[in-house]
Backbone as a printed PyTorch tensor [residue, N CA C, xyz], in Angstrom:
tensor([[[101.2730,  97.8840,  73.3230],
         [100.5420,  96.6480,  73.1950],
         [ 99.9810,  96.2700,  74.5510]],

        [[ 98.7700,  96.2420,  74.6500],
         [ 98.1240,  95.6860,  75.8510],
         [ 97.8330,  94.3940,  75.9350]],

        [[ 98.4210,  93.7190,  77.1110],
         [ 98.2680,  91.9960,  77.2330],
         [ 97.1670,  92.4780,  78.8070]],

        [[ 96.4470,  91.1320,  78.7060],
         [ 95.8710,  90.7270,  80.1040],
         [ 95.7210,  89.6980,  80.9740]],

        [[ 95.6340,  89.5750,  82.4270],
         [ 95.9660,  88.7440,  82.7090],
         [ 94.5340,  88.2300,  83.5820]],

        [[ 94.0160,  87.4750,  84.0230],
         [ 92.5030,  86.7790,  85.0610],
         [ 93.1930,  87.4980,  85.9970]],

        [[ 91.9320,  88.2640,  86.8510],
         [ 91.4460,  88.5860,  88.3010],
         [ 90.0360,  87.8480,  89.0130]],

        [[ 90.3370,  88.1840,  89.7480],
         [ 88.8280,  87.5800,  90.7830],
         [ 87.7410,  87.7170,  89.7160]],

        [[ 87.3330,  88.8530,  89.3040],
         [ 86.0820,  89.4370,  88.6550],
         [ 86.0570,  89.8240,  87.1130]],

        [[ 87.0320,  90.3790,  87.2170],
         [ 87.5290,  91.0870,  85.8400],
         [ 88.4990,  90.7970,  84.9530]],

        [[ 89.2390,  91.0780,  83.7230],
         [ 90.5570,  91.1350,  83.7530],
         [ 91.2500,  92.4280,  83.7390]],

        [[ 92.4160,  92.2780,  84.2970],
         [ 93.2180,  93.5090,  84.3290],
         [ 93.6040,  93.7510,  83.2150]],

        [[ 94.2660,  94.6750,  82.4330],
         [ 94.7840,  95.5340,  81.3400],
         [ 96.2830,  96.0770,  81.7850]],

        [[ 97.6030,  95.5440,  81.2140],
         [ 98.6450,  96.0110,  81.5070],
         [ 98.7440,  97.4240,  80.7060]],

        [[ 98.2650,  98.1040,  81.3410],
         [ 98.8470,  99.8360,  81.0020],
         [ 99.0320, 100.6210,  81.8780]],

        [[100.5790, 101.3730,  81.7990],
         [100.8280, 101.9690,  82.4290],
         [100.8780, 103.4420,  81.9410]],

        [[100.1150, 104.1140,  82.9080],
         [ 99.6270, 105.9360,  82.2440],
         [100.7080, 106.5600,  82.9930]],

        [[101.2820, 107.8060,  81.9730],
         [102.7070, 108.0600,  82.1680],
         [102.2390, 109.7410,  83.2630]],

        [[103.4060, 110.1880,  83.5180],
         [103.3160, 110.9300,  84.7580],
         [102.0760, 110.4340,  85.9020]],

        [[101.6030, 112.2900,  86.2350],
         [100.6740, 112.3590,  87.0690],
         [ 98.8090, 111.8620,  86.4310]],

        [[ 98.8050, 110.7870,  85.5850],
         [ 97.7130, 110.4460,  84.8660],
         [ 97.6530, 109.0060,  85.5730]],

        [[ 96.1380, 108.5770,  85.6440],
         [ 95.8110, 107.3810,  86.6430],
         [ 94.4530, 106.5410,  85.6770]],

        [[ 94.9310, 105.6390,  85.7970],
         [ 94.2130, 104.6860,  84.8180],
         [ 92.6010, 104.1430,  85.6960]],

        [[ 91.6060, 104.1550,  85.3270],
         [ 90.4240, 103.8500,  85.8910],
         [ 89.4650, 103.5110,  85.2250]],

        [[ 88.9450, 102.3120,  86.1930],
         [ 88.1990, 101.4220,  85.6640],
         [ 86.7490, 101.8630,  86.1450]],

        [[ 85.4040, 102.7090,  84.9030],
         [ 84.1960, 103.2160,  85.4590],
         [ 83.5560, 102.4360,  86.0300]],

        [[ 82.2540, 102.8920,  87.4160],
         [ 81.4440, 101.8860,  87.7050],
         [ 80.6140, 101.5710,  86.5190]],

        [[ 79.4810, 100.4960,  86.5300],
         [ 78.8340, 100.3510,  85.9840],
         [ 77.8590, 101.3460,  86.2040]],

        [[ 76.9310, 101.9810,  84.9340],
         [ 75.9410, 102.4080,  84.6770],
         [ 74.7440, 102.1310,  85.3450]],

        [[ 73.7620, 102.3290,  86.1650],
         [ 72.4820, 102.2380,  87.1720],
         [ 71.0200, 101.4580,  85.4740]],

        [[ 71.0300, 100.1870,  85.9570],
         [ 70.1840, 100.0020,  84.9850],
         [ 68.6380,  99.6730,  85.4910]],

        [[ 68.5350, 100.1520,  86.7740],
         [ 67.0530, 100.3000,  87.2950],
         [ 67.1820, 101.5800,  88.3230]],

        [[ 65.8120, 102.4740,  88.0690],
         [ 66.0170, 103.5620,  89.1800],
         [ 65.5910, 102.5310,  90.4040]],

        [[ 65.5670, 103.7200,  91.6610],
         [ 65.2750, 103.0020,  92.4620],
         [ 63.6650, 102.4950,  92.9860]],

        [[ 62.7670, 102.8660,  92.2080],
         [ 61.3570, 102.9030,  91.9180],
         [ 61.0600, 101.4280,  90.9390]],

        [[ 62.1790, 100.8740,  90.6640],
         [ 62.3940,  99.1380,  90.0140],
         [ 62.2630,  99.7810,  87.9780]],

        [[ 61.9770, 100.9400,  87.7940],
         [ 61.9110, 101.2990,  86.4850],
         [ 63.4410, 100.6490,  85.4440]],

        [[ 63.1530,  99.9980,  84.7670],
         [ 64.5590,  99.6180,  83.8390],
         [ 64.7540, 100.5770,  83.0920]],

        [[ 66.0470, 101.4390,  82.6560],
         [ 66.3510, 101.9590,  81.8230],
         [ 66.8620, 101.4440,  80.4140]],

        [[ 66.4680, 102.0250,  79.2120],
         [ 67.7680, 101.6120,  78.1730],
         [ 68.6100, 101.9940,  78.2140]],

        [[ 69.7090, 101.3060,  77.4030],
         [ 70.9860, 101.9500,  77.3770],
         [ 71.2520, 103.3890,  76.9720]],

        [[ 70.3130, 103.9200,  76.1310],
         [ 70.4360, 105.3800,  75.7020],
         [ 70.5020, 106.3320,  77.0730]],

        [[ 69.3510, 105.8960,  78.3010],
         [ 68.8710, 106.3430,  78.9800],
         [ 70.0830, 106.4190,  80.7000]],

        [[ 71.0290, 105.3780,  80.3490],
         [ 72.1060, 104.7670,  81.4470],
         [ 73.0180, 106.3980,  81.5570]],

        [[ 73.1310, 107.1300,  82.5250],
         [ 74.2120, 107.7610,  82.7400],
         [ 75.4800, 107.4860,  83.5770]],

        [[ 76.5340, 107.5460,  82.6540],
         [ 77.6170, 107.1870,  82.8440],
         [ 78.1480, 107.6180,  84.5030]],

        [[ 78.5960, 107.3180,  85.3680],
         [ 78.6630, 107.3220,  86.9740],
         [ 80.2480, 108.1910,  86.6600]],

        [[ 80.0100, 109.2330,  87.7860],
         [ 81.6840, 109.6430,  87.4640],
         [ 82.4070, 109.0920,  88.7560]],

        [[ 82.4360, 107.8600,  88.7850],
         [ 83.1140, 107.3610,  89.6150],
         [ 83.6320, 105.9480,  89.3480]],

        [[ 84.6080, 105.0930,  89.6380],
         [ 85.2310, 103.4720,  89.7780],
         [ 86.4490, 103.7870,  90.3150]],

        [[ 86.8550, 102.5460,  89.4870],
         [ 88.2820, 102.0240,  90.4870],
         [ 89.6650, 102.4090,  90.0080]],

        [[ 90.4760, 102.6250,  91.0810],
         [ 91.7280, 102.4140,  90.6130],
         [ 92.6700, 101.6710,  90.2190]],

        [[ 92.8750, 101.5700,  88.8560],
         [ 93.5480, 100.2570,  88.0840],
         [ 95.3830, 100.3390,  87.9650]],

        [[ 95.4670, 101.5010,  87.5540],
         [ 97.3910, 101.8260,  87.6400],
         [ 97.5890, 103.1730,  87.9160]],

        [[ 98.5200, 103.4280,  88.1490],
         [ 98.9310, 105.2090,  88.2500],
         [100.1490, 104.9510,  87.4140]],

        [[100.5460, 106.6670,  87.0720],
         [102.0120, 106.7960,  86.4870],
         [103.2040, 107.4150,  87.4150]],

        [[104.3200, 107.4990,  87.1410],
         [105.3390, 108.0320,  88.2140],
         [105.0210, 109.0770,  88.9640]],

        [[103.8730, 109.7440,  88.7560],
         [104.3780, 111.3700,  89.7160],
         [104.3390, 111.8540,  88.7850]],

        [[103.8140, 113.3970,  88.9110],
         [104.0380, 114.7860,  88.5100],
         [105.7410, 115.0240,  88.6230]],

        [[106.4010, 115.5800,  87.5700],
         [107.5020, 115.8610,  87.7230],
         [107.6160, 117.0970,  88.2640]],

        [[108.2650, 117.5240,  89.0430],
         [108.8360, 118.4960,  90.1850],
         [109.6460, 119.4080,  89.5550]],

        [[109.5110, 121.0440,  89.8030],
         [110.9180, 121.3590,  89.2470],
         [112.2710, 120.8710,  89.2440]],

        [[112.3570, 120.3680,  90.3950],
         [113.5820, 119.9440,  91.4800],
         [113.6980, 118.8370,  90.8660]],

        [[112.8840, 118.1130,  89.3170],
         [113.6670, 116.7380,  88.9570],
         [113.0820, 115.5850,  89.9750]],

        [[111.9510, 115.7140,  90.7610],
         [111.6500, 114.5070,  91.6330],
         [109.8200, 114.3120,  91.2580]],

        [[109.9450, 113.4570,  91.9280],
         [108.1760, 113.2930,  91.4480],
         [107.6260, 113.5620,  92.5130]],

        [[106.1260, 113.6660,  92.2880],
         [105.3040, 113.9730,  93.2750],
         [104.6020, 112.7280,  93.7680]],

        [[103.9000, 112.5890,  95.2490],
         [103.4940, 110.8930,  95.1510],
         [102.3130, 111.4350,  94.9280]],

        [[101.8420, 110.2950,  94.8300],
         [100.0570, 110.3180,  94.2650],
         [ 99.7190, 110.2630,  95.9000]],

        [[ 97.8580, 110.8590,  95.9220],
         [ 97.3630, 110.8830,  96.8340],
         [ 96.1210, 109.5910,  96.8820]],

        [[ 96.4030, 108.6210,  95.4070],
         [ 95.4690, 107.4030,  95.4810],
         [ 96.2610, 106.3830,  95.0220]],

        [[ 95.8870, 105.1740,  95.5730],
         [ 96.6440, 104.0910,  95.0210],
         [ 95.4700, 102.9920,  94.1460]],

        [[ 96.4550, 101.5810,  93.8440],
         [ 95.4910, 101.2930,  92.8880],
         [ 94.6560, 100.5570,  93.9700]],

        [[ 93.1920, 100.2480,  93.7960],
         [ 92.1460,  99.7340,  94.5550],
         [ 91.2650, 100.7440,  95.2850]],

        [[ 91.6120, 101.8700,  95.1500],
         [ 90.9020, 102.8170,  95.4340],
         [ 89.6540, 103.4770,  94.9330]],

        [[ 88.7720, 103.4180,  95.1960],
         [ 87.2530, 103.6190,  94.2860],
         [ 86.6590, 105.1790,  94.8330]],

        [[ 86.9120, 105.7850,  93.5370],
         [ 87.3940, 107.3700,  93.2170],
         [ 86.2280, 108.1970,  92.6630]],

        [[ 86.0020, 109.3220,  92.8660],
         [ 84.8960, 110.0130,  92.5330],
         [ 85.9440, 111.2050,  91.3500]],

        [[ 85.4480, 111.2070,  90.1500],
         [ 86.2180, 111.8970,  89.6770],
         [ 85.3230, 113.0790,  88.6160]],

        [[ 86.0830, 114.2180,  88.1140],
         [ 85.0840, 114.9700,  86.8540],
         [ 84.2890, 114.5150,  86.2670]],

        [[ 83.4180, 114.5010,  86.0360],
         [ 82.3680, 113.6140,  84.6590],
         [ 82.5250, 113.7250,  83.0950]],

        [[ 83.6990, 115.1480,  83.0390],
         [ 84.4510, 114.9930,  81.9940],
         [ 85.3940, 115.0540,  81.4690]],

        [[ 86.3500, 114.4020,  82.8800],
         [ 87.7000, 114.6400,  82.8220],
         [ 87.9450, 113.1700,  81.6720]],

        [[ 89.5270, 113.6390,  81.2300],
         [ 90.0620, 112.6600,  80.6900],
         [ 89.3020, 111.9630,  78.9310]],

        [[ 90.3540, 110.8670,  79.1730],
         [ 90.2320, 109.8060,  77.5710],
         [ 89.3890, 108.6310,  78.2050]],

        [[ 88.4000, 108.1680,  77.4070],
         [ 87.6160, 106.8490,  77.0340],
         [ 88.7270, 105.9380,  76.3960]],

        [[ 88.8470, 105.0310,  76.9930],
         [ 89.6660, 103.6280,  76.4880],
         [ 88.7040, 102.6710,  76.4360]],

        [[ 88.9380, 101.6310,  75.1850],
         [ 88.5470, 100.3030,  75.0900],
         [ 89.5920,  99.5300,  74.7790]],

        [[ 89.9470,  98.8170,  75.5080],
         [ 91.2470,  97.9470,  75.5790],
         [ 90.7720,  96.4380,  75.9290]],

        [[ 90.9870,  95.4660,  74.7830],
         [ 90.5990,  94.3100,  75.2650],
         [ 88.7680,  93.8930,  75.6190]],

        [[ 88.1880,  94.9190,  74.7000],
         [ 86.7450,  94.7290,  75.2270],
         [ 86.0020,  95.4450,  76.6370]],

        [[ 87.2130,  96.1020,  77.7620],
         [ 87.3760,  96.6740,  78.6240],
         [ 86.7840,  98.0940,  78.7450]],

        [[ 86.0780,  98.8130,  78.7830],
         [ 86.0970, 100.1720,  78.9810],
         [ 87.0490, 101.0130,  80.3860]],

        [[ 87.8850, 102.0240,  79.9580],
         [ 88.5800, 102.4160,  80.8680],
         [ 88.5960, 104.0230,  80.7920]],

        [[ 89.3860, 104.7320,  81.8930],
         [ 89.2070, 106.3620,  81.5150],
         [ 90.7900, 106.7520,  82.2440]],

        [[ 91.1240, 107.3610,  80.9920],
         [ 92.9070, 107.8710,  81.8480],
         [ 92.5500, 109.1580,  82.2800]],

        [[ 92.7680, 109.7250,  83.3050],
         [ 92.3800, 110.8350,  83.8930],
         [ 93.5040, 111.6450,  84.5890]],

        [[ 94.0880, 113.0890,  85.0880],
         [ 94.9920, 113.8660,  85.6340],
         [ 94.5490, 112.9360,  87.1680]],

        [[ 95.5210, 113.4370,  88.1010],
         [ 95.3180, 112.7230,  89.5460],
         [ 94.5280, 114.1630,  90.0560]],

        [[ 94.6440, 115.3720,  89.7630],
         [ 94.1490, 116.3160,  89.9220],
         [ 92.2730, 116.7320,  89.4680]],

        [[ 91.8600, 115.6120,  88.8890],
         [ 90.9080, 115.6990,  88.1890],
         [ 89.8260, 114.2280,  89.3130]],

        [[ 90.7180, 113.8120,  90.4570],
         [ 89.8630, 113.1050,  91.1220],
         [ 89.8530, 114.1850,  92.3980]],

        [[ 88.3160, 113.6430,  92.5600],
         [ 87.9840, 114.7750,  93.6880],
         [ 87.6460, 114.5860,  94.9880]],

        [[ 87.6040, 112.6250,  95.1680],
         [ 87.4950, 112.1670,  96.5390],
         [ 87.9280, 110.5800,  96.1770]],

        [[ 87.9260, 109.9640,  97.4360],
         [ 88.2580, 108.0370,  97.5380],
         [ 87.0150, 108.0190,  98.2800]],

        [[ 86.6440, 106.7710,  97.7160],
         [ 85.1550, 106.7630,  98.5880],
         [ 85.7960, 105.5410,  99.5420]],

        [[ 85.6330, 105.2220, 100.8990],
         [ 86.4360, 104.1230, 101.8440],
         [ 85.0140, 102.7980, 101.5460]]])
């Protein structure tokens, strides 16, 4: 069951993605090139990049320990363009993705 709670901008989504899987929130879609042209929505390609919303424990280890993640949450992530699950939670669009399947932090 997903509850939410007010942020600055958004609302957050209490879900927590289990192991080495990291919960992320996409940028928005580019709805003018840079030539001022508006696109439709058919025409919007999806950005393989946003934010970091939750992580899960770690990759489990042979050794029984977890692995740490190499992103935390607030981190705005460049990831596969077709990694992972599409979530709508709360009206929210979200994408659960491997931690292995992000490929940079943009600072």
């Amino acid at each position: 069951m997903a509850t939410k709670t007010k942020s600055k901008s958004k609302t957050t989504t209490k879900v927590k993605p289990l192991n080495e899987h990291v919960l992320v929130r996409p940028a928005e879609a580019e709805e003018k090139t840079r030539g001022g042209i508006i696109l439709p929505d058919t025409a919007q390609e999806k950005p393989a990049q946003g934010t970091v919303v939750a992580l899960g424990e770690g990759k489990l280890l042979d050794d029984g320990s977890r692995a740490a993640f190499q992103v935390k949450v607030g981190d705005v992530v460049i990831y596969s363009k077709y990694a992972g699950h599409e979530l709508t939670i709360d009206g929210e669009e979200f994408k659960v993705i491997q931690e292995s399947d992000v490929y940079a932090i943009i600072d």
